[in-house]
N, C-alpha and C positions, 0 to 999 in steps of 0.2 A: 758213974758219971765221969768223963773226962775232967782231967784239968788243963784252966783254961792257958793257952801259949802266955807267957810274958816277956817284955821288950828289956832285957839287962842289959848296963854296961860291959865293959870288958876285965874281966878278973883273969890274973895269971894262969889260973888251970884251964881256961876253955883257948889258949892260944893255940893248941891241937888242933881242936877241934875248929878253928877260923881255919886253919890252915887246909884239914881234911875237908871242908865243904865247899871250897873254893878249887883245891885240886879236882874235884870231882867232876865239878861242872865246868873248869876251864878245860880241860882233858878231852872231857864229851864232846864237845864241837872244835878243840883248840889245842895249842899246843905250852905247856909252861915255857914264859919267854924269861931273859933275866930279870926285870923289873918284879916280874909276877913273886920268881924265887926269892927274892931281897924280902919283900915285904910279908911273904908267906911266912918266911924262917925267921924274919924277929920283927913280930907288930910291935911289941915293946916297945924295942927303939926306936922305930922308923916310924911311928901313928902317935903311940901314946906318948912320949914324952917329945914328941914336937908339937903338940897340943891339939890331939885329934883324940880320938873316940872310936873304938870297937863295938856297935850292938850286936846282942845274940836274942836269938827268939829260943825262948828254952821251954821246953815240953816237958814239963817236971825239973828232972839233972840232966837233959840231954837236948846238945846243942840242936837244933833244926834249921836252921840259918843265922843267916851274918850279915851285915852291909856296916864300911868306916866312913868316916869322916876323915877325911885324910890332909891334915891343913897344911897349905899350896905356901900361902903370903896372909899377914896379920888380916886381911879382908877377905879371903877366899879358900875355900877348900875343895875338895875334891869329893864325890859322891864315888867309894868304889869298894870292890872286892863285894860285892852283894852276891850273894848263894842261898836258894832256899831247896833242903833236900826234899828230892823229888814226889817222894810219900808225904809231904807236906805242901805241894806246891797246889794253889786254889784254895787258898784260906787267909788270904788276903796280909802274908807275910812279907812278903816283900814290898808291900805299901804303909806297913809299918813300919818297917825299918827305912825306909826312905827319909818317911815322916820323921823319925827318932834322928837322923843324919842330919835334916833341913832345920831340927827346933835346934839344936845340937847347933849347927854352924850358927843361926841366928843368936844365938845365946852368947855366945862367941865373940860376937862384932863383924859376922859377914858383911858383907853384901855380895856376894855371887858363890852358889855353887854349881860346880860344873862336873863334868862326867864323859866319860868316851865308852863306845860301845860299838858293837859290830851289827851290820846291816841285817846278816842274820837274824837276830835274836827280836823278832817281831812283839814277843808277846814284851820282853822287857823294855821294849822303845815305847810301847802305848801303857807301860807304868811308870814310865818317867813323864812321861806327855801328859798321864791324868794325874801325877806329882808336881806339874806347872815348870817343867822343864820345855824347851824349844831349841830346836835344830837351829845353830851358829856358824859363824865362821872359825876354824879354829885358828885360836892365834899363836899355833908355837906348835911345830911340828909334835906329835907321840913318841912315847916311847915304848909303845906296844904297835907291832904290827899289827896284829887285827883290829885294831880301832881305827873305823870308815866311820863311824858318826861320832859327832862332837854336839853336846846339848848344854844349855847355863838356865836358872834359875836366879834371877834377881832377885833379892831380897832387900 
């Protein structure tokens, strides 16, 4: 009998493994920009101790996806770095981790989490859209070329 995926925080040994599931899939359709590098090379600093949050979906000891919480301003955070590796993709991972990012900012003192993402990536537009996210105006240019859509979730 398998055992079942569960939704962890972020523990210092699985920063690898944030790092390698996110190169994986930026890679496949994209290209790492500097933004991407900064935060891949030290979630530590840049997520967790500005009061954000790493989940991992772990399949036993091994990571299979990621999505942070990446706090923006004491009201908002950023829905980002979401990867679920591909032999695990259709098993409803990346609407967990969503969910784990949204109770996460809520817990928090949100009210808005928002996310950028490429026109592309169809199936991940209609998990944020059944995540209660909605196509915006963006208010402040990116700092990732490929982000053509910008979505927010009110809380």
């Amino acid at each position: 009998m398998p055992t079942p995926i569960s939704i962890i925080p972020f523990q210092p040994d699985l920063a690898q493994a944030f790092a390698e599931l996110n190169r994986a899939w930026i890679e496949r359709f994209f290209h790492l920009e500097d933004a991407d590098v900064h935060l891949l090379s030290h979630p530590e600093a840049s997520i967790i101790a500005t009061g954000g949050q790493i989940f991992f979906a772990m399949d036993d000891t091994r990571a299979v996806g990621t999505a942070a919480a990446i706090r923006v301003s004491p009201a908002t955070f950023e829905l980002g770095k979401m990867a679920v590796s591909p032999s695990n993709r259709g098993q409803g991972l990346g609407e967990r981790l969503g969910r784990a990012v949204i109770e996460f900012a809520r817990a928090g003192g949100a009210a808005l989490v928002y996310l950028e993402t490429n026109s592309a990536l169809a199936n991940a537009i209609r998990l944020y859209e059944r995540l209660g996210f909605v196509h915006a105006n963006r208010p402040a240019p990116s700092e990732y070329a490929r982000a053509d859509v910008y979505m927010e979730l009110r809380l």
